[in-house]
matplotlib code that plots the C-alpha trace (Angstrom):
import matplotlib.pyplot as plt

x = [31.7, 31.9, 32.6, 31.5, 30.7, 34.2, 32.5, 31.3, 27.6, 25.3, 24.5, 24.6, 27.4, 27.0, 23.4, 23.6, 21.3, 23.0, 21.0, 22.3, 24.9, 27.6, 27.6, 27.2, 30.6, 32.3, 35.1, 36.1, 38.5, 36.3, 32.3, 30.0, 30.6, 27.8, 25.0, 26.5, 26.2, 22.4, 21.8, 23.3, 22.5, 20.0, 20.6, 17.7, 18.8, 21.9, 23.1, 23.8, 26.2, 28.1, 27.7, 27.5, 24.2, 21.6, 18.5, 16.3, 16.4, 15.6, 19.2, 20.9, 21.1, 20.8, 18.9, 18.2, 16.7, 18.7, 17.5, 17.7]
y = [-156.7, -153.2, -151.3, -153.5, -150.2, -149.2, -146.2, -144.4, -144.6, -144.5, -148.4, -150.0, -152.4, -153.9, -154.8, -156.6, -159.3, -162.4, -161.8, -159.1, -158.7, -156.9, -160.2, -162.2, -161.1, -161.4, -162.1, -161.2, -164.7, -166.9, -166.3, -168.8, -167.7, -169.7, -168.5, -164.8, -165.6, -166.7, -163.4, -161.5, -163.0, -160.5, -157.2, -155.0, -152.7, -150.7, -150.4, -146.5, -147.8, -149.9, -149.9, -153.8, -155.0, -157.5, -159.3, -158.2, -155.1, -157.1, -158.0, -154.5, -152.3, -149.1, -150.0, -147.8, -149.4, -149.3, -147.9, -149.4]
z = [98.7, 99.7, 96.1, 93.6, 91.7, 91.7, 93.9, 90.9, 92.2, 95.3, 95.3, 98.6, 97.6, 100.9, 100.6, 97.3, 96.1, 94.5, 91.5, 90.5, 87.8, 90.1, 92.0, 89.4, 88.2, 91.4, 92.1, 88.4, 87.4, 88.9, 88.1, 86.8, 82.9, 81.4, 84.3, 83.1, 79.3, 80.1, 81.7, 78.8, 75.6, 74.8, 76.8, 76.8, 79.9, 81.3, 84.7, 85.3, 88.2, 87.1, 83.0, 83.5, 80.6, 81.1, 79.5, 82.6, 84.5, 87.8, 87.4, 87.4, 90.6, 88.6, 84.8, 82.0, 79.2, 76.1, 73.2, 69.6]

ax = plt.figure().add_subplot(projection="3d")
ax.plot(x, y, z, "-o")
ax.set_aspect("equal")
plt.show()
């Protein structure tokens, strides 16, 4: 996956852990939609990349925490 970003950041789309939600989401018809609603349920961070959300920054490439 080379532009997983849509090349709107300076992520090393190459380099990639599985974890992440970039990959998570990949490719976008087929992904593993409860594993992704798990990782989602409660977002508590932003991905500055990507704008993907998730419960844990660990699995963002880029996070921001979000503020409530």
């Amino acid at each position: 996956m080379s532009d997983c970003c849509g090349g709107t950041c300076s992520c090393d789309c190459s380099n990639i852990p599985d974890h992440k939600m970039c990959m998570q989401a990949q490719p976008a018809n087929k992904f593993d939609f409860e594993k992704v609603m798990k990782l989602t349920s409660d977002p508590k961070y932003f991905c500055k990349c990507c704008g993907r959300t998730a419960n844990e920054k660990k699995n963002l490439c880029n996070p921001t925490e979000l503020k409530r």
